[in-house]
C-alpha positions as CSV (number, residue, x, y, z in Angstrom):
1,X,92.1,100.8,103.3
2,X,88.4,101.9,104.3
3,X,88.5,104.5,106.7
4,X,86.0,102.2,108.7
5,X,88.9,99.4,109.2
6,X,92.0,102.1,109.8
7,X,89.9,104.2,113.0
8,X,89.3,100.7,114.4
9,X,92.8,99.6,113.9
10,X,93.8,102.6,115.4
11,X,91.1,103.1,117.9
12,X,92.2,99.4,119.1
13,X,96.1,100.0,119.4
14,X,95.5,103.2,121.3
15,X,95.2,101.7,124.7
16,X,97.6,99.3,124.2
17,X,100.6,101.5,122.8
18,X,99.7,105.0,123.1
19,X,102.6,106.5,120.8
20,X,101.9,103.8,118.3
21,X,98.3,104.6,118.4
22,X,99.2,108.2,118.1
23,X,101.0,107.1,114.6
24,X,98.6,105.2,113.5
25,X,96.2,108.3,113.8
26,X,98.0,110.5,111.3
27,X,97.6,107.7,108.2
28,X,94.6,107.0,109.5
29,X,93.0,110.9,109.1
30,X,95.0,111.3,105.3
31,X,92.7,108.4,104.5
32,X,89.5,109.9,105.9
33,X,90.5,113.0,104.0
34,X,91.2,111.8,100.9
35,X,88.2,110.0,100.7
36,X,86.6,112.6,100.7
37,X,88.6,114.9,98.6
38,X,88.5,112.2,95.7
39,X,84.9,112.1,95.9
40,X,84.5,108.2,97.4
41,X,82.8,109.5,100.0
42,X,80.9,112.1,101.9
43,X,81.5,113.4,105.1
44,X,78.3,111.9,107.0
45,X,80.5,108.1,105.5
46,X,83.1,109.1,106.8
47,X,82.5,110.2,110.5
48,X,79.3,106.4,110.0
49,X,82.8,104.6,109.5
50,X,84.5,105.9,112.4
51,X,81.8,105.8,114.9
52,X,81.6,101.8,113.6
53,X,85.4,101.8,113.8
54,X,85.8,103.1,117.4
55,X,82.5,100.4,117.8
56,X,84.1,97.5,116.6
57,X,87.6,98.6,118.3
58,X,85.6,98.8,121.8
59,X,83.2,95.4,121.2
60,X,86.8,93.4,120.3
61,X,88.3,94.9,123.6
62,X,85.8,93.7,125.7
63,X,84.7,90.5,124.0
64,X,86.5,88.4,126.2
65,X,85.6,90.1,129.3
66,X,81.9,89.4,128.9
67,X,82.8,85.9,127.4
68,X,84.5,84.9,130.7
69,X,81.8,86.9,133.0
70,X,79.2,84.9,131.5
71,X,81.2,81.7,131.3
72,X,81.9,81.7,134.4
């Protein structure tokens, strides 16, 4: 899994189920970790994908709100 995909998977449950979230975030840091220990990445990729992560996670959360606002 790219780290990118598992911080906004996680970033996205969080408000939702909190102590699911909370599991979700100890996978989802081994993968940002190794990553980097096996040499796919550097750090600067890593903390690009999860600023887009926690992006994508927030812009799916509040799709629908600004769909309906302007629908409406």
């Amino acid at each position: 899994m790219a780290p990118y995909a598992a911080v906004a998977f996680t970033a996205a449950v969080i408000p939702a189920w909190p102590w699911a979230g909370a599991a979700c975030a100890v996978p989802t840091v081994l993968v940002a970790v190794e990553r980097v220990h096996s040499g796919g990445h550097y750090p600067s990729d890593v903390a690009a994908g999860a600023v887009i992560g926690v992006a994508a996670a927030a812009l799916v959360r509040t799709a629908p709100r600004l769909l309906l606002r302007h629908l409406v």
